[in-house]
C-alpha positions in Angstrom: 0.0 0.0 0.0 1.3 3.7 -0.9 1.6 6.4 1.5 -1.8 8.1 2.5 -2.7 11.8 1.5 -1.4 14.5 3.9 -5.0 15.6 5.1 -5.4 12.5 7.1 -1.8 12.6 8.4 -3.1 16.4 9.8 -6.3 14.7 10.9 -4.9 12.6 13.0 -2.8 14.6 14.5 -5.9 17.0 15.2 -7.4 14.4 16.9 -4.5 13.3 18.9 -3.9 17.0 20.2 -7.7 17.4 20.8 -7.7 14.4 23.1 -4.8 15.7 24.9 -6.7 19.2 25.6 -9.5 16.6 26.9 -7.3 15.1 29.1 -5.5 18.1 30.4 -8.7 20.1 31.0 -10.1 16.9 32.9 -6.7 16.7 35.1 -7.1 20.2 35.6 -10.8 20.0 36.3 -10.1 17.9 39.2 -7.5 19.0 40.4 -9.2 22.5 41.1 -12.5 20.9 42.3 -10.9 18.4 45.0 -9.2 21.6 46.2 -12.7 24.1 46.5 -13.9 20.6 48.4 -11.2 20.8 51.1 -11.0 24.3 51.5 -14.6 23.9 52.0 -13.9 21.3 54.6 -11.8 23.3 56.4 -13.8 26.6 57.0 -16.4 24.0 58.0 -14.1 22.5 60.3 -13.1 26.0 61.5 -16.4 27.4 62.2 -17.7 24.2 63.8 -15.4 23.7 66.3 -16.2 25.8 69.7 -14.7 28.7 71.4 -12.3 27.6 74.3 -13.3 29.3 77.6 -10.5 28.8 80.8 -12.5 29.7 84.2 -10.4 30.9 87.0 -10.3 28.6 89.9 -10.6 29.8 93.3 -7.5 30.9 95.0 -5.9 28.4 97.5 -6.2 29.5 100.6 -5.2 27.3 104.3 -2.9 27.8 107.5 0.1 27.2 105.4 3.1 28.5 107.8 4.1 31.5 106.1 6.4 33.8 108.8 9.4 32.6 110.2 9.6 30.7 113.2 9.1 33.3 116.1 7.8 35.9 114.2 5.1 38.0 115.0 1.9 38.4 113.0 -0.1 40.8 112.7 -4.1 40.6 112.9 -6.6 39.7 110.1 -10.2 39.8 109.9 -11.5 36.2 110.0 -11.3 33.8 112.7 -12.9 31.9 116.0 -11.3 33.7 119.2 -8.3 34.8 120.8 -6.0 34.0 124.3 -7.9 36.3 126.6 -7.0 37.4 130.2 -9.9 35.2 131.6 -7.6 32.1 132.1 -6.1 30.1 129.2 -8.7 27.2 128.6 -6.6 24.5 128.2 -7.4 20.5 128.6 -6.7 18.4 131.7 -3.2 18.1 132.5 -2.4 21.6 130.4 0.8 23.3 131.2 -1.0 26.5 129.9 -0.8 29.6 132.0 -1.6 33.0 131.6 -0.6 36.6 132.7 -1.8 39.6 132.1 -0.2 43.5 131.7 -2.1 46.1 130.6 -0.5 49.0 128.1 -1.4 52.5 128.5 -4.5 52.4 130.5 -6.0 49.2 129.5 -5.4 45.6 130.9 -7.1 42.6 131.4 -8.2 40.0 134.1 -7.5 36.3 134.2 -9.1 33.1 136.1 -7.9 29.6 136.7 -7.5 27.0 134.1 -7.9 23.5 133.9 -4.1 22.1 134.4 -2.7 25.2 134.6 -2.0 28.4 136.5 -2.9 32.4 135.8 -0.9 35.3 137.3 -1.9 38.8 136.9 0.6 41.6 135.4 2.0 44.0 136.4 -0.7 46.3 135.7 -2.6 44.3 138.1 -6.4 42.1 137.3 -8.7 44.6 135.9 -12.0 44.7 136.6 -14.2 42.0 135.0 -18.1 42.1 134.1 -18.6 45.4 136.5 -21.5 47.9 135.7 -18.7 50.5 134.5 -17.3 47.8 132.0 -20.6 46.8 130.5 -22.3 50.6 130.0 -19.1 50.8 127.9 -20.0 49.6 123.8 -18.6 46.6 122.6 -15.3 46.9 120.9 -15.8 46.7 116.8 -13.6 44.4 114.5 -12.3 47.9 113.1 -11.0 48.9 116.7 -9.2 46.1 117.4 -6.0 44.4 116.6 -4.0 41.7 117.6 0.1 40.9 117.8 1.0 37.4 118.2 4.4 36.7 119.4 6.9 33.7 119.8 9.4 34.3 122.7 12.3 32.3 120.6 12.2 31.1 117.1 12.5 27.4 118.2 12.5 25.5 121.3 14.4 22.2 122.4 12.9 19.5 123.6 12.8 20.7 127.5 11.6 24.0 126.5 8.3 24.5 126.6 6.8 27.8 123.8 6.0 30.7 125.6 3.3 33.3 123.1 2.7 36.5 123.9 -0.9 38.1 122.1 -1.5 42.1 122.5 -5.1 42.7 122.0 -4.8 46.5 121.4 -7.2 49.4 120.9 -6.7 51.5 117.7 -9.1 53.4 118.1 -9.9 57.0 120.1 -12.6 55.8 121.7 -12.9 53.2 124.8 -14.8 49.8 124.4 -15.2 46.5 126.0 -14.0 43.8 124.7 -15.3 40.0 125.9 -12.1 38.0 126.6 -13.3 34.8 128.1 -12.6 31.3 127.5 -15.4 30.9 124.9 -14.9 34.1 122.8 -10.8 33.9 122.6 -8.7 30.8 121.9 -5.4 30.0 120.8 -5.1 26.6 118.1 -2.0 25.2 117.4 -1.8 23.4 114.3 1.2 21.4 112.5 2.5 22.3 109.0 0.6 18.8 108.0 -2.3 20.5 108.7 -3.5 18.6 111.7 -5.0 20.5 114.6 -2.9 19.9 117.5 -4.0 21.8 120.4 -6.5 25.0 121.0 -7.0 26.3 124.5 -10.6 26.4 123.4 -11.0 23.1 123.7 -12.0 22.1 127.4 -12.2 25.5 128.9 -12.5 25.3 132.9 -14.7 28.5 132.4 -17.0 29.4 129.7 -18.4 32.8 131.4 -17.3 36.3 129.3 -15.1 38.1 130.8 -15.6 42.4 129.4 -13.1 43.9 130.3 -12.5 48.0 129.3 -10.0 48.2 126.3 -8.9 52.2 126.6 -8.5 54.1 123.9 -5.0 53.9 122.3 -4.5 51.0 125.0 -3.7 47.6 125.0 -3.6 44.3 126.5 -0.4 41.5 127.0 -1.3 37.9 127.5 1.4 35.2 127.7 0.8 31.4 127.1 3.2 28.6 127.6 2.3 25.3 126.0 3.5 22.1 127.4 3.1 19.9 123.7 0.3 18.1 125.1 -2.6 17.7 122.1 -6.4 18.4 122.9 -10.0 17.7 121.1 -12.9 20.0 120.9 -15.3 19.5 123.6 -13.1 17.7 125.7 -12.8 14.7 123.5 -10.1 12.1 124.4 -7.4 13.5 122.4 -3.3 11.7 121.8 -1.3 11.6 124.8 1.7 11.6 122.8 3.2 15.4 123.1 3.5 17.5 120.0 6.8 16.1 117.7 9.9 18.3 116.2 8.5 20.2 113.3 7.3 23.6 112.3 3.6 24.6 114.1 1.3 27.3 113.1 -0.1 29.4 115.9 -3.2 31.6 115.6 -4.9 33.9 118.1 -8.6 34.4 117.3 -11.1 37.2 119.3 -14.4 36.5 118.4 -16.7 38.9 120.3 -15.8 42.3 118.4 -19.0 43.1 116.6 -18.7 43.3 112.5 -16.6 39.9 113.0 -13.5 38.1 114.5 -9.9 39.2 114.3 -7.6 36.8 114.6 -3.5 36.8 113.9 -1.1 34.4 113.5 2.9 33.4 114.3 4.8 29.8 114.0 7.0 28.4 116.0 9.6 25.2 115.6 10.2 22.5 118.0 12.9 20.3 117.8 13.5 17.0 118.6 
């Protein structure tokens, strides 16, 4: 056979080039739609998922021990009741005694406590409960403030703590201030956490005690703590004294009206 014409040679190579447009266009085609498709995706993807949100949660609080061994604290609003001149509550078999001396003009009085002794100061016992003290108002949490004290930073083993709380008067104006065994206490508690000792506990007295809180004035209680440990309401507590280790000591006054003040110290026993 002869060789063909040279239209068909061009025909074929029309339709050879045709098909290969085709072919690219289809490539091209899909290429372009699979794309749209997932950027499709995506923005649904996007707009579907949800706004994250991160909520504060509430700041720790606790009786962490924050001040050095032996240092004193300063008061805070908050707390159940403070060492007052009535007689250091204490449990059976307490070592806990308390004297009072008043500063300026005002001073407090202090009764006998359940295993252990009280002593007035040398400002002498002020009167408690009289007619004078109650026709005085009661001392607001704004009035008052309280300085708790270690005598040492630490203590060996055949030392016992001695604390020393000033209940003071800040403002101009006198007030009475309720500092029996129910309204003030002093709780010792380990770094663990563990509530050791409070001389709330198993109070020999639970009558107030008002006493006058002059104006400018204040009042200097001393507490010695033998180790022992102690239970609310006179619950049967460990008789194994407190163990080496860092202790947090707070002072709480609960009669002011508009709330309790209360401040705190730490103190270190060793082994």
């Amino acid at each position: 056979m002869g060789p063909l014409p040279a239209s068909i040679y061009w025909r074929r190579r029309l339709v050879v080039l045709a098909a290969l447009a085709v072919v690219i266009a289809l490539v091209a085609w899909l290429v372009t739609g699979s794309g749209d498709k997932d950027a499709q995706g995506d923005k649904k993807t996007a707009q579907a998922a949800p706004v994250q949100s991160i909520t504060p949660g509430a700041s720790p609080t606790g009786s962490a021990i924050t001040s050095r061994p032996g240092g004193g604290g300063g008061s805070t609003g908050g707390g159940a009741s403070t060492a007052g001149p009535s007689g250091s509550a204490g449990t059976s078999g307490d070592d806990v005694s308390v004297s009072t001396g008043g500063t300026g003009s005002g001073s407090s009085g202090a009764a006998g406590t359940a295993g252990g002794t009280s002593t007035g100061g040398g400002a002498g016992q002020p009167p408690t409960n009289t007619s004078e003290v109650m026709a005085l108002p009661v001392c607001s949490a704004s009035q008052v403030s309280l300085e708790l004290a270690s005598a040492q930073n630490s203590y060996t083993s055949t030392v016992k703590p001695r604390l020393s709380l000033t209940v003071r008067n800040t403002s101009g104006s006198g007030c009475r201030v309720d500092l029996g065994r129910t309204a003030s206490t002093l709780t010792v508690t380990a770094s663990s956490g563990e509530r050791v000792w409070s001389s709330g506990d198993c109070p020999a007295n639970r009558q107030a005690a008002w006493v006058q809180l002059a104006a400018g004035a204040g009042l200097t209680e001393s507490f010695t703590w033998n180790r022992s440990r102690s239970k609310p309401q006179c619950a049967s507590a460990d008789a194994a004294p407190a163990g080496p280790g860092n202790y947090l000591v707070q002072a709480d006054l609960a009669a002011p009206a508009g709330g309790p003040v209360s401040a705190r110290t730490s103190v270190r026993l060793e082994g």
